[in-house]
C-alpha positions in Angstrom: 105.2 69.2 54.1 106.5 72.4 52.3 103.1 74.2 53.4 103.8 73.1 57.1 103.9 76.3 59.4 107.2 76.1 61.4 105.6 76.2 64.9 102.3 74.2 65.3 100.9 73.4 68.3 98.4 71.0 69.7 95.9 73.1 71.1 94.1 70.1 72.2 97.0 69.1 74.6 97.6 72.9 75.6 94.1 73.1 76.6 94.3 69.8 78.7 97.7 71.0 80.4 96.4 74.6 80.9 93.1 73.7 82.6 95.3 70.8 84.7 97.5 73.6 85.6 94.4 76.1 86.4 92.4 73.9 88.3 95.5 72.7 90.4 96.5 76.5 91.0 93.1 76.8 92.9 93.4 74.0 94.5 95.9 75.5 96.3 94.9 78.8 96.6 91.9 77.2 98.4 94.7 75.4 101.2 96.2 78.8 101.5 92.6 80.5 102.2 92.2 77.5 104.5 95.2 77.8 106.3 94.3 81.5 106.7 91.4 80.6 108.6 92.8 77.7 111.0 95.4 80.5 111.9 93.5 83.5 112.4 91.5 81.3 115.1 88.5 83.7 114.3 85.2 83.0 112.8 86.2 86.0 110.6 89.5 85.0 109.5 87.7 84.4 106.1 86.9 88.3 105.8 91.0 88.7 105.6 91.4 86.8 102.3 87.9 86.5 100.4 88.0 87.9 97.4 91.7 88.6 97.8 94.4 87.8 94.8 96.9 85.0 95.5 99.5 87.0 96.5 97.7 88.6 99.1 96.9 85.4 100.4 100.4 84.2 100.2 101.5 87.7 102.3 98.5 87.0 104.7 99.8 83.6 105.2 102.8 84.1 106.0 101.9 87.4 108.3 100.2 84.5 110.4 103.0 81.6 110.7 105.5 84.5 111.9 102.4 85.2 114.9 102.3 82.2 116.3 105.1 81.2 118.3 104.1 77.6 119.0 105.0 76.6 115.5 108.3 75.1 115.9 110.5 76.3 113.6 111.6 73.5 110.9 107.5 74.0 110.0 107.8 77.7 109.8 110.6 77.4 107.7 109.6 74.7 105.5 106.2 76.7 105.3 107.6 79.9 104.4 109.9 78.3 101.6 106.2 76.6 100.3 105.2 80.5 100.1 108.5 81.2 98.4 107.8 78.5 96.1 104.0 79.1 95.5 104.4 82.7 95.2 106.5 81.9 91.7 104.5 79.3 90.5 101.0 81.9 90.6 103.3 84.2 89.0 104.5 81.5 85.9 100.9 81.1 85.7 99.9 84.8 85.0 101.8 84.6 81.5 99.6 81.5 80.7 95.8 82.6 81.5 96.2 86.6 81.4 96.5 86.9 77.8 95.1 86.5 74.4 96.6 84.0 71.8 99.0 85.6 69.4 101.8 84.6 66.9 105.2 86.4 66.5 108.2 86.4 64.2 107.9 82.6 62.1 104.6 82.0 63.7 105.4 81.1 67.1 102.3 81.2 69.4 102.0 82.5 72.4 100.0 84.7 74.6 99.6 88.5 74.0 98.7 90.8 76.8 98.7 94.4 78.0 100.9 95.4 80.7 99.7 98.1 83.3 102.1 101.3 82.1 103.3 100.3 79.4 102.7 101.2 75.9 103.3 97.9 73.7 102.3 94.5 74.7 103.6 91.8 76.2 104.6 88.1 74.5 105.3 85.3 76.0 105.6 82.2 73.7 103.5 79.0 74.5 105.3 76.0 75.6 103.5 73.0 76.2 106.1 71.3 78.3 106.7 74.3 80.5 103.2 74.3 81.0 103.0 70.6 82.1 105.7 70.9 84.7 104.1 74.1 86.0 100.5 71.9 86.5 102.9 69.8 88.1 104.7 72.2 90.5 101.3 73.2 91.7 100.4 70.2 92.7 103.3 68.9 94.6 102.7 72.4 96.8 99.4 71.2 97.1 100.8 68.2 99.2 103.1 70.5 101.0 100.5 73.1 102.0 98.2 69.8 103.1 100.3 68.4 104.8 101.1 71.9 106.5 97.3 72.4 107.1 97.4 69.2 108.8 99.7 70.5 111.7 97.8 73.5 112.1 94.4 72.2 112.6 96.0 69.8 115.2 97.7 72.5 117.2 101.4 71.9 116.1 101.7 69.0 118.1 105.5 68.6 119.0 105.2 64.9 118.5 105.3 64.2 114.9 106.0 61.1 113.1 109.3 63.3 111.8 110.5 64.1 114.8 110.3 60.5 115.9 113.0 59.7 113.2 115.0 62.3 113.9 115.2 61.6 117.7 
């Protein structure tokens, strides 16, 4: 076990929990644009986000919720913290798909990439089980933003099984 390199890693698994984590970080991207669209209440809502990065989405998103008065506010605020929240998860997933594998120091992997103004790289080690709660943070905001997407295509009805239990 002598020859052993200090830091291996199972790619196999890394690749599982990275494209988990990618496809789940569209998914959601693909609420936002849709929620986007229910609140723009234009046919060409879809020309404000198509194309657009995640975190113009995100902005665009919440632009919207703060325009429409007849959301009542615990939505707007649980909404807007599902923004907060999404808006860190895209960024955690930048340092895992905008990069190039490298090794550093002992051999630890990680991902290598250039940084706009800057002259050295950046690295950002690998971790497998960072990586699996991030696929997982992305898809519990996937349940938030459906559920949110839910209310908006029914008009923010002010009867909601919620407010029955809170009544």
């Amino acid at each position: 076990m002598a020859d052993t390199p200090p830091h291996m890693l199972d790619f196999d698994a890394l690749d599982r929990a990275l494209g988990w984590m990618i496809r789940d970080a569209a998914t959601l991207e693909m609420y936002m644009e849709t929620i986007v669209k229910v609140l723009c209440e234009s046919p060409y809502g879809a020309l404000l986000i198509s194309g657009e990065s995640s975190s113009r989405v995100l902005n665009v998103c919440k632009v919207l919720i703060d325009a429409h008065p007849e959301v009542p506010d615990a939505h707007r605020t649980e909404f807007k913290k599902t923004l907060v929240e999404a808006k860190a998860a895209f960024e955690r997933r930048h340092s895992y798909v905008h990069g190039a594998i490298g090794w550093a120091g002992a051999g630890i992997p990680g991902n290598v990439r250039s940084r706009r103004l800057r002259a050295g790289q950046d690295f950002q080690p690998l971790d497998l089980e960072d990586l699996q709660q991030l696929a997982g943070e992305f898809n519990r905001l996937i349940g938030r933003a459906n559920s949110f997407l839910g209310l908006a295509l029914a008009g923010f009805p002010s009867h909601t099984p919620e407010a029955s239990i809170n009544n």
